[in-house]
C-alpha positions in Angstrom: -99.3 -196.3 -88.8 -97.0 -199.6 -88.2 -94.0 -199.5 -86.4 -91.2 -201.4 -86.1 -88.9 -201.0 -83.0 -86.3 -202.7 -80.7 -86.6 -201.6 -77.0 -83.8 -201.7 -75.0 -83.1 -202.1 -70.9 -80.5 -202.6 -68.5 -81.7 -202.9 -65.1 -85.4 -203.6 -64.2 -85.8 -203.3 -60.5 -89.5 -203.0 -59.8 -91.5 -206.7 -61.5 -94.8 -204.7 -60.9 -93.5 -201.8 -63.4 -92.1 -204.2 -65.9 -95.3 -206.8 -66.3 -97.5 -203.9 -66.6 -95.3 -202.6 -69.7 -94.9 -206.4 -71.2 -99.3 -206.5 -71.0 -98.8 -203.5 -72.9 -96.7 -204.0 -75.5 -98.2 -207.3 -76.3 -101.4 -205.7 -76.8 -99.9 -203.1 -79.3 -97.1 -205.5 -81.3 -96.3 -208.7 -82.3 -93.5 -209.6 -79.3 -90.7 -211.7 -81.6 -87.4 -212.9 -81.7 -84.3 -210.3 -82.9 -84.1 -213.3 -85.7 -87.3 -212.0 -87.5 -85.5 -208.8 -88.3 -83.2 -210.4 -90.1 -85.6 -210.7 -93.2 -87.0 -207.6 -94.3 -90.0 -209.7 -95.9 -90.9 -209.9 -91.9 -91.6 -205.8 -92.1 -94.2 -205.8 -94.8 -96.9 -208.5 -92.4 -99.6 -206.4 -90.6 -98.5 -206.7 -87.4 -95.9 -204.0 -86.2 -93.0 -205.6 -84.9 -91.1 -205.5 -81.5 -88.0 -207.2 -79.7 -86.9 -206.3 -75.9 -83.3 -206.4 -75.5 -81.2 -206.0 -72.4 -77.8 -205.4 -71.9 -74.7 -205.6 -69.5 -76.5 -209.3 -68.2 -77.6 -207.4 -64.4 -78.6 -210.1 -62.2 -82.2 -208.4 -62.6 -82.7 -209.8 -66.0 -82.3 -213.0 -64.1 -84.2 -212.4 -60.9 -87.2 -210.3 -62.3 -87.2 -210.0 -65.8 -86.9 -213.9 -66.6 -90.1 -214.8 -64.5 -92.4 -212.4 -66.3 -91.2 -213.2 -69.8 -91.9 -216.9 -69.2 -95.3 -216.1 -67.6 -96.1 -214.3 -70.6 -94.2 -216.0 -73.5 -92.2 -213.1 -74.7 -88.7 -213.5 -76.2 -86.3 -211.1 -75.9 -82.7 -210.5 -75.7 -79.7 -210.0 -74.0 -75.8 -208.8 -74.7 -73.4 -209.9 -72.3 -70.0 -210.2 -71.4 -68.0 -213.5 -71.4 -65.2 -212.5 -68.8 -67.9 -210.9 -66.6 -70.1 -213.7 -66.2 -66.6 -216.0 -66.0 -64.5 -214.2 -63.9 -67.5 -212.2 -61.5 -66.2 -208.5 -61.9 -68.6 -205.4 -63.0 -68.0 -203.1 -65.4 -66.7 -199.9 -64.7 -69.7 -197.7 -65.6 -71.5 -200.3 -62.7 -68.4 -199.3 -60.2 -68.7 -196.0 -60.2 -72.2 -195.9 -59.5 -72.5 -193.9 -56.4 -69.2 -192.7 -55.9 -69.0 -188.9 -55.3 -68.8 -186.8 -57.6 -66.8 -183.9 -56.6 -64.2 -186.4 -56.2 -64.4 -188.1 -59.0 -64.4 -184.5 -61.1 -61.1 -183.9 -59.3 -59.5 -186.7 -60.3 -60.1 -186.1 -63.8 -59.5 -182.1 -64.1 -55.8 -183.7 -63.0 -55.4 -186.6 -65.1 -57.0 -184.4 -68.1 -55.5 -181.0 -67.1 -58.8 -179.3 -67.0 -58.0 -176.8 -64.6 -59.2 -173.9 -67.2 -62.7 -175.4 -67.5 -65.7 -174.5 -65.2 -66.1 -177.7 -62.7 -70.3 -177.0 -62.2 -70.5 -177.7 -66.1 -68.8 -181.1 -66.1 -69.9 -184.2 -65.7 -67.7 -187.2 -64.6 -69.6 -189.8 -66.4 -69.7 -188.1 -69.6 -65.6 -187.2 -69.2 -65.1 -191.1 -68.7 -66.6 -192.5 -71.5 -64.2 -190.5 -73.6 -61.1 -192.3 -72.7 -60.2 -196.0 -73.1 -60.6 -198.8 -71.1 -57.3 -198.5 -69.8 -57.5 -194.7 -68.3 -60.8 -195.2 -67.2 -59.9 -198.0 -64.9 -56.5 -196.0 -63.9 -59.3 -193.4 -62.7 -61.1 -195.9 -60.6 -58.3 -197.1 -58.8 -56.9 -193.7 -58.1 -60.7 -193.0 -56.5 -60.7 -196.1 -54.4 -57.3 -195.7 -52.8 -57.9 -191.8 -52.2 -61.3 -192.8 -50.8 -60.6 -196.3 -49.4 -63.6 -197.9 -51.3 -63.5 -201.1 -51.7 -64.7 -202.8 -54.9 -68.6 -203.4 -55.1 -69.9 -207.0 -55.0 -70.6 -208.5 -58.4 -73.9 -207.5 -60.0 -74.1 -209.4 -62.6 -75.9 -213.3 -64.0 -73.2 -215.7 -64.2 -72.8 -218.5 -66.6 -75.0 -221.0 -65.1 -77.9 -218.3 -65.0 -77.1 -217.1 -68.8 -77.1 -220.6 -70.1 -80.3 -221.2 -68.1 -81.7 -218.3 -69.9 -80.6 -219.4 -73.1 -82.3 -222.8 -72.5 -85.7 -221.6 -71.7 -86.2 -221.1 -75.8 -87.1 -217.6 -75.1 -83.8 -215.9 -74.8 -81.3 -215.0 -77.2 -78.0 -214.4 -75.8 -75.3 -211.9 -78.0 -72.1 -210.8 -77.4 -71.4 -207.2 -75.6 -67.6 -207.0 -75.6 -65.1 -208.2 -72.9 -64.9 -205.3 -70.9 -67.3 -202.7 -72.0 -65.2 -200.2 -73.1 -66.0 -197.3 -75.2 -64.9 -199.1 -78.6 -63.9 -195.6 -80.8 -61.3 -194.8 -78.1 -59.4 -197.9 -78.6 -56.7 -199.3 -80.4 -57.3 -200.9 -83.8 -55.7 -204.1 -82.0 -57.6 -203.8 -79.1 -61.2 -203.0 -80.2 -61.0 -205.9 -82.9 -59.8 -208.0 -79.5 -62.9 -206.2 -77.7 -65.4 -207.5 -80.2 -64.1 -210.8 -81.7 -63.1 -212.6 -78.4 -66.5 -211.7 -76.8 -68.0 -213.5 -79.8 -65.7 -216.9 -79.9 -65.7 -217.3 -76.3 -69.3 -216.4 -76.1 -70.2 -219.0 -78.5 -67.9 -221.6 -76.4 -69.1 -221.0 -73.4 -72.8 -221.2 -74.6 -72.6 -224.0 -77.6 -74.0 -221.9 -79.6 -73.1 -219.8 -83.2 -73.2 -216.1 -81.9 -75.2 -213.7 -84.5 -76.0 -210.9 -82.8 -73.8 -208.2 -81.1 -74.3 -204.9 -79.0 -72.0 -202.5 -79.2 -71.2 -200.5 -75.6 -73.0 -197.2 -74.8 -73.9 -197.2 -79.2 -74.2 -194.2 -80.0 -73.4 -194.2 -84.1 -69.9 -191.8 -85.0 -69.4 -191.4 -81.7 -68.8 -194.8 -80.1 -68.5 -196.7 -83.4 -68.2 -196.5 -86.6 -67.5 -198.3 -90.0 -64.0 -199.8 -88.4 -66.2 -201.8 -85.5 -68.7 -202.6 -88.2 -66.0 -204.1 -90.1 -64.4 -206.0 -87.0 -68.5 -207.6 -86.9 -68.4 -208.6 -90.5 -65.3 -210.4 -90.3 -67.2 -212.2 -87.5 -70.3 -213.4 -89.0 -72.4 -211.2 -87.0 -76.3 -210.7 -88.6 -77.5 -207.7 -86.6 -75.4 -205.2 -84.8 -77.4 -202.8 -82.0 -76.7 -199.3 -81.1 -78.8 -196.9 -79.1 -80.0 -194.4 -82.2 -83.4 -193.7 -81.4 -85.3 -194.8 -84.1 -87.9 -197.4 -85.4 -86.7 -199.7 -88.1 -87.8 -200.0 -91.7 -86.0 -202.0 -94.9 -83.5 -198.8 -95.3 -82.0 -199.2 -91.8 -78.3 -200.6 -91.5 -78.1 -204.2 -90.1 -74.8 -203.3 -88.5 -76.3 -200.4 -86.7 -80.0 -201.0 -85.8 -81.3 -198.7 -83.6 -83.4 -199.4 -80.6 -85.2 -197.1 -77.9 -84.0 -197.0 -74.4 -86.4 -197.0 -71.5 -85.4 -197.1 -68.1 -88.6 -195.5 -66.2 -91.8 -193.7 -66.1 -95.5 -194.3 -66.1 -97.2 -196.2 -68.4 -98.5 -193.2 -70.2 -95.0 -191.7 -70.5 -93.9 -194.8 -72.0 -96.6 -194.4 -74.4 -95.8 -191.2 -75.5 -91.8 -192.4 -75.6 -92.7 -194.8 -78.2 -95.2 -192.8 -79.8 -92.8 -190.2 -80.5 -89.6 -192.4 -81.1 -86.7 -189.9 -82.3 -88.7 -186.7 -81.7 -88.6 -187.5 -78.1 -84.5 -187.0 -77.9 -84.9 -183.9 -80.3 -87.6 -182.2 -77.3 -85.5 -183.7 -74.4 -82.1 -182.0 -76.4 -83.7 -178.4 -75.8 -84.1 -178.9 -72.3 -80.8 -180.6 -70.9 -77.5 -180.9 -72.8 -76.6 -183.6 -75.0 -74.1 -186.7 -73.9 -71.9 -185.5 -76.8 -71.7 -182.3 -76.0 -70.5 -182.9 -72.3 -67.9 -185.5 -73.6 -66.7 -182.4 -76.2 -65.2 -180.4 -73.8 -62.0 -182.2 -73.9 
């Protein structure tokens, strides 16, 4: 049975794991360019069809990714951030990454007055990602002053290394907001800001018409919904990805095409991940809770 699917990554550590999945997929699709979803003709060849995106722009993409796709000729592509690569700063899901969590949980049962919910049942990732931008990073700074942690280094491919990317013929670069934030818990004024400036200034920075956009953590209704998808419209964008779990067929939404996350695993997990596509979230929702349901306990 043909299937068509977007994979998705954001960092890619380990070149060994990654070539051995790129050999694979290349034996099992047709590796093209997020432009040849644009035409739903494209569906109907015999070939199933497959893209590799990446977002956030981690200096991975750069340092191990790049090498392997050029060795074997596979486009792919990658959402980033014009400010980040610009101005050098991470984004604040990339900050908090390894701060403790008791702490962190502490800070928020204040700021959120959660006092009345049970502390072993929340998690302060989840909590974030259901304020804005603005919040979030009052959160951060209240963390690093109570804890005296300084600000990571940068993580992330700056310009130079995104418009060397771009260049190669194999990459296409789209637009993943300014500052990542979790787009639904924005202002009108701010998520239209969000989403249009990464695109213009994108587009400056490169040379180059941005098309495509990825909208931060994408998760459909509860991320975005049709206000973003409206803000993208207004902006010429073709194809808009979230992070539905799904493979892609002529009835799927070019303002919310879903793609399948992978971040790990053996090669026969993998197998069975893209085998199963959306019934692996249902199995893996009966073991562990869902993201939505640890952000609704505010």
């Amino acid at each position: 049975m043909k299937k068509n699917l977007i994979i998705n990554f954001h960092v890619v550590e380990n070149a060994q794991w990654f070539e051995t999945l790129i050999v694979y997929l290349k034996s099992k699709y047709q590796m093209v360019p997020i432009s040849h979803f644009d035409n739903a003709e494209n569906y109907n060849k015999k070939n199933s069809l497959c893209n590799i995106t990446f977002d956030d722009g981690d200096r991975t993409v750069y340092d191990v990714v790049f090498p392997i796709l050029k060795k074997h000729n596979v486009p792919a592509t990658i959402f980033v951030s014009p400010r980040s690569m610009v101005e050098k700063f991470n984004f604040w899901f990339q900050e908090i990454k390894g701060y403790d969590e008791n702490q962190m949980l502490d800070i928020l049962i204040q700021e959120l007055n959660l006092s009345n919910q049970d502390k072993t049942t929340l998690n302060y990732a989840s909590l974030l990602k259901t304020l804005s931008l603005e919040k979030i990073n009052k959160i951060i700074s209240t963390y690093q002053k109570e804890t005296n942690t300084p600000p990571k280094e940068f993580r992330n491919m700056d310009l130079m290394q995104i418009q060397e990317l771009q260049n190669s013929g194999l990459i296409t670069v789209g637009a993943h907001t300014l500052y990542h934030p979790i787009l639904k818990n924005e202002t009108d004024e701010r998520a239209n800001e969000e989403i249009s400036k990464s695109i213009t200034e994108l587009s400056e920075l490169l040379g180059k018409k941005i098309e495509y956009f990825a909208y931060p953590n994408g998760t459909p209704n509860l991320d975005f919904d049709i206000r973003e998808i409206t803000y993208l419209k207004n902006n010429n964008i073709k194809i808009a990805v979230s992070t539905e779990p799904k493979f892609i067929d002529k009835s799927v939404d070019k303002m919310a095409f879903p793609r399948i996350g992978i971040t790990k695993g053996s090669l026969r997990f993998i197998k069975l991940r893209l085998f199963l596509g959306p019934k692996y979230h249902i199995l893996k929702s009966l073991i562990r809770k869902s993201e939505q349901s640890q952000r609704n306990v505010r």
